[in-house]
N, C-alpha and C positions, 0 to 999 in steps of 0.2 A: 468755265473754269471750275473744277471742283476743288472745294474746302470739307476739312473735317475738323466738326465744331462741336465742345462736349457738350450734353444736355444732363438735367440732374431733377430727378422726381424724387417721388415718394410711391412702397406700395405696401399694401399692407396683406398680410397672410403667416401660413404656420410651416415657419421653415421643416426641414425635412429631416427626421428625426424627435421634434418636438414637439408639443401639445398644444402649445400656449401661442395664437394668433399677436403679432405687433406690429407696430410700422415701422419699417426699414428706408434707409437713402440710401439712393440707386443712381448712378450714372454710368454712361457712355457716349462713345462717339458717333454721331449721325455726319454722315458724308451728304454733301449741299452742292448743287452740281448750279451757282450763278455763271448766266452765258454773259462772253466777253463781249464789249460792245463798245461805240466810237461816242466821243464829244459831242458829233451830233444826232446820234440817236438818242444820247443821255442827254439832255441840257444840264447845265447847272441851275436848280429850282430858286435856289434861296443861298446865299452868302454873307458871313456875317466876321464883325472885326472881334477880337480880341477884349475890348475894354467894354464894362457894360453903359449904358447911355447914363448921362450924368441924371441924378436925382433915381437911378433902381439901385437897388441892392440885392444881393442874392439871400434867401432867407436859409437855404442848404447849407449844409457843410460842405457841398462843392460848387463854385460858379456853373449855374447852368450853359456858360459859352465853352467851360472846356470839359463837358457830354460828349463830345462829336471832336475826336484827335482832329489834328490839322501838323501841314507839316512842317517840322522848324526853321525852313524855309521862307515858308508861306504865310503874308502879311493876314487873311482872311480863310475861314475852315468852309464847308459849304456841303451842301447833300444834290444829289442828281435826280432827276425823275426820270423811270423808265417803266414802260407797261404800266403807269396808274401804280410805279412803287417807287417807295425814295429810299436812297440807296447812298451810303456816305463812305469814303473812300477809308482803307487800313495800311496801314503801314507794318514793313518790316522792322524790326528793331535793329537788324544787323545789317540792309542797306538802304533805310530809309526811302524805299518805290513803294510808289502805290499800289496793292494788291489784290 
């Protein structure tokens, strides 16, 4: 399944026309070609709830349980292992399926 996903550096040199070397932000799209695959070739590696275990607290500005969407359907978010990589499911905004 291909995705195109932006990417965003930095480079630094002396644009064309001028003298004077500086560093510039730079982005574009890279096209990402993940192969489609089944429940059981992907297991689900790790699943986790919603609410973090009594007595942690999140020391972030965001709870580290919701890093990883999950869908608002779904009581538990979760990552899959495939080829020795883990891999966590996205969502549409406009019909909420996994993508």
């Amino acid at each position: 399944m291909l995705f195109e996903i932006p990417i965003f550096y930095k480079v630094y040199g002396v644009k064309a026309g001028q003298t004077r070397a500086t560093t510039y932000d730079v982005g574009e799209n890279m096209e990402v070609d993940i192969p489609a695959t089944s429940s059981e070739a992907a297991p689900i590696a790790v699943e986790w709830g919603r609410a973090l275990p009594a007595g942690v607290r999140a020391r972030a500005h965001i709870n580290p349980i919701d890093a990883i969407p999950r869908h608002p359907d779904e009581e538990k978010a979760h990552v899959r292992l495939f080829n020795d990589r883990y891999f966590y499911p996205l969502f549409s905004t406009s019909t909420d399926t996994p993508s």
